[in-house]
C-alpha positions in Angstrom: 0.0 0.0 0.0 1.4 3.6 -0.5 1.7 5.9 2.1 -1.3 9.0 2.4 -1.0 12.3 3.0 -3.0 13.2 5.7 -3.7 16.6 4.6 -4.9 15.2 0.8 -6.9 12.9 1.7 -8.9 15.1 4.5 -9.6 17.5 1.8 -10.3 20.4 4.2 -12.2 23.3 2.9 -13.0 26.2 4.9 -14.7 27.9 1.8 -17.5 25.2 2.3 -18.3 26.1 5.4 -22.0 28.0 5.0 -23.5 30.6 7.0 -26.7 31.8 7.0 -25.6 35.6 7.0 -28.8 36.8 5.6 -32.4 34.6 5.3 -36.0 35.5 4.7 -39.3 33.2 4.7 -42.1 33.4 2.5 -45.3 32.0 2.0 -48.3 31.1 0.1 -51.9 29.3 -0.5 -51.5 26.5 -2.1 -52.8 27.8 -5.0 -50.3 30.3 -6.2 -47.4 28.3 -8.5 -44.7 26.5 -6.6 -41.0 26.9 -6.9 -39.3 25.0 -9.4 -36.1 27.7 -10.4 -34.8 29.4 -7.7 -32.3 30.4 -10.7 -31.4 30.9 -14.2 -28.6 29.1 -16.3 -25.7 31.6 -14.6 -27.1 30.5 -11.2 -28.9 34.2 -10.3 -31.2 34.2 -8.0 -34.8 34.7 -9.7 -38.0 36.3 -8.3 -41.0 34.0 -6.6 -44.1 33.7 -8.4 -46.6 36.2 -7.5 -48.4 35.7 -4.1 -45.4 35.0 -1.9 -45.5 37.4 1.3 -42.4 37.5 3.1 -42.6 36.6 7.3 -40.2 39.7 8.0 -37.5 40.0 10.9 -37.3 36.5 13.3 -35.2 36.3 16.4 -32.5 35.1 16.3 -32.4 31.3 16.5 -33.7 31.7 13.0 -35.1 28.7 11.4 -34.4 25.4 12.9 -35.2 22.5 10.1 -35.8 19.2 12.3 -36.4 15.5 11.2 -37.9 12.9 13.2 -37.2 9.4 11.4 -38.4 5.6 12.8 -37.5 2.4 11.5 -39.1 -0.7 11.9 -36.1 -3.3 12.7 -35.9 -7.2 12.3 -33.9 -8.9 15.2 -32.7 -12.3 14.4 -31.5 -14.8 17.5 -28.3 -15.2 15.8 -27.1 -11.6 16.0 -27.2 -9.0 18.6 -27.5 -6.1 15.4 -30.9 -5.7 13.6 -30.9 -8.4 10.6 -33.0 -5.9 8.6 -34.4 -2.4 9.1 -36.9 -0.7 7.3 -37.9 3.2 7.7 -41.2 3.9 8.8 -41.5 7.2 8.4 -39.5 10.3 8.1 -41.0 13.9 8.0 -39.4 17.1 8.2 -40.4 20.3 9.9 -39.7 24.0 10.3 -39.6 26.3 13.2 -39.1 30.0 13.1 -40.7 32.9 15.7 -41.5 35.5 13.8 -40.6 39.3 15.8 -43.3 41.6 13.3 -46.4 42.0 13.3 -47.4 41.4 9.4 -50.0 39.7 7.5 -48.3 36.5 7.1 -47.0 36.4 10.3 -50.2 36.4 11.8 -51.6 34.2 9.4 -49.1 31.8 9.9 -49.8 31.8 13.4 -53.6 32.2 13.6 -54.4 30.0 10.7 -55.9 32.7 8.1 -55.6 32.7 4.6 -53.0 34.5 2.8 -54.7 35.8 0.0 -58.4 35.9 -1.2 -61.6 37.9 0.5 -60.9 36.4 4.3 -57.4 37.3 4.3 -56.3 40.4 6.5 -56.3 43.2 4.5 -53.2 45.6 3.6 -51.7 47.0 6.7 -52.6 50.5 7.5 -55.9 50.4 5.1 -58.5 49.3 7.7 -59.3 47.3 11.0 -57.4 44.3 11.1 -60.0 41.9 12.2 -59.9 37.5 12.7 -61.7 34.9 15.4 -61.5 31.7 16.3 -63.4 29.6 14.4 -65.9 26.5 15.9 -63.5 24.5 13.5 -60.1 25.3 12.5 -59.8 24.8 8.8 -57.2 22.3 7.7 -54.5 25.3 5.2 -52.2 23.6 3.9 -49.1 26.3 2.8 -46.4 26.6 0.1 -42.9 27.8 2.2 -39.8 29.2 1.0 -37.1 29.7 2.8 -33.5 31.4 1.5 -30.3 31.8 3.2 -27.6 33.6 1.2 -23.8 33.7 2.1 -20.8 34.9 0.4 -17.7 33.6 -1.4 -14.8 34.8 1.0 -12.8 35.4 -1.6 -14.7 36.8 -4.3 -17.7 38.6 -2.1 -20.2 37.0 -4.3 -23.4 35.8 -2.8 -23.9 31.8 -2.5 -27.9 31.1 -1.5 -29.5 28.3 -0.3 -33.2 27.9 -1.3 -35.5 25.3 0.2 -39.1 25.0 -0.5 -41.9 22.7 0.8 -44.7 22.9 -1.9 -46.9 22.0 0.7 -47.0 22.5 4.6 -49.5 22.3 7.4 -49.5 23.7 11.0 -48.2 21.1 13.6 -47.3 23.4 16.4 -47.4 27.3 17.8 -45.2 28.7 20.9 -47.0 30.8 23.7 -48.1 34.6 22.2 -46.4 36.5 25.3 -47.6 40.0 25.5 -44.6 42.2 27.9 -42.8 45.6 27.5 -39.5 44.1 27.8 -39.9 42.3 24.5 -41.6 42.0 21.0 -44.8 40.4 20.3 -43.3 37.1 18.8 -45.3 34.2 17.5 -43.2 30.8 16.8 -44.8 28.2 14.7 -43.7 24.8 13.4 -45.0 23.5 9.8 -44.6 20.0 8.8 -44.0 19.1 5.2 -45.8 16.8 3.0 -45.7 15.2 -0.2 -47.0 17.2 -3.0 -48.7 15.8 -5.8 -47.2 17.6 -8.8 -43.4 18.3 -7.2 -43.6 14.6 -6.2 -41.5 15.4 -3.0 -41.7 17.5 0.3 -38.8 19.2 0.2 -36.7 20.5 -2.5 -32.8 21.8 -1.9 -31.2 24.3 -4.3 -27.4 25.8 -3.5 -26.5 28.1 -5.9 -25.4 31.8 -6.5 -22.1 33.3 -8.2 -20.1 32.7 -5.1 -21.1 29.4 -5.5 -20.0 29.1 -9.3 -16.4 30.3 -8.1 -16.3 27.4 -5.8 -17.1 25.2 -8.1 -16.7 26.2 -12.0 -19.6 24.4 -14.0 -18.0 22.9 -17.4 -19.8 24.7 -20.4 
């Protein structure tokens, strides 16, 4: 065998080490188009479809993406290992606590529609009005989420776009109402399979920083 270099074969890279320096959240009914190029052929970033609204400021945990996977495992008497596992589920979720007060935050939250007659109307115009109702619809949501960093080098902006075409409400934190702190209203959406994207989730990286990282071959 030949000798390694410890150093080569590491391959150690601090330039792929992200950040989320910058991120924003949007959403929409499920309705409006979903995201299917976050960018064009020289990797710059493109504008979402029409009835995106953006979440705003969050605090600073920013958005924590969790996945909670089970398997269903075969023992065997002659081994103390599982023989054979099969997974069971695995669903992905994301949690953010919005710090303004805006139309989709409060949607989010509350469970109102984004767009349409019974949404909350623009901010300032009129009364923002909502209640309760006897029994909470079921909205299902499109999310994006984007996260951009830069190339140290270059100062060009690398993003990260994830989208879940669709989304429900699986969880909201306490509304705390105090003058030593914002209004803030966390929520957690789960992510299901969508019938058109075929998937829950969808992952883009790209962004001129990230073409100076990696040159794509023309």
């Amino acid at each position: 065998m030949v000798a390694a270099d410890f150093t080569e074969i590491a391959e150690l890279k601090q330039s792929l080490i992200r950040k989320a320096l910058r991120y924003a959240i949007f959403a929409a009914d499920p309705d409006v188009d979903a995201v299917t190029a976050p960018f064009d052929a020289a990797g710059i970033l493109q504008e979402l479809p029409a009835g995106y609204v953006t979440v705003g400021y969050t605090t600073t945990d920013g958005v924590t993406f969790s996945g909670d996977l089970s398997t269903s495992d075969v023992q065997s008497g002659q081994s103390s290992s599982p023989t054979r596992s099969d997974v069971e589920s695995d669903t992905v979720t994301a949690q953010w606590v919005p710090q303004e007060t805006n139309a989709a935050a409060v949607a989010l939250y509350d469970n109102l529609p984004l767009s349409g007659v019974e949404a909350l109307p623009d901010l300032g115009s009129e009364t923002w009005t909502w209640s309760r109702p006897k029994t909470p619809p079921t909205r299902y949501r499109r999310l994006v989420f984007i996260a951009e960093d830069l190339n140290k080098d270059t100062g060009n902006p690398i993003y990260i776009v994830r989208h879940f075409p669709s989304a429900l409400r699986s969880g909201r934190e306490n509304e705390q109402w105090t003058r030593t702190a914002e209004i803030a209203r966390g929520v957690t959406y789960q992510a299901y399979i969508d019938d058109t994207a075929g998937t829950d989730s969808i992952t883009w990286i790209d962004g001129p920083g990230w073409r100076d990282l990696a040159p794509v071959a023309p």
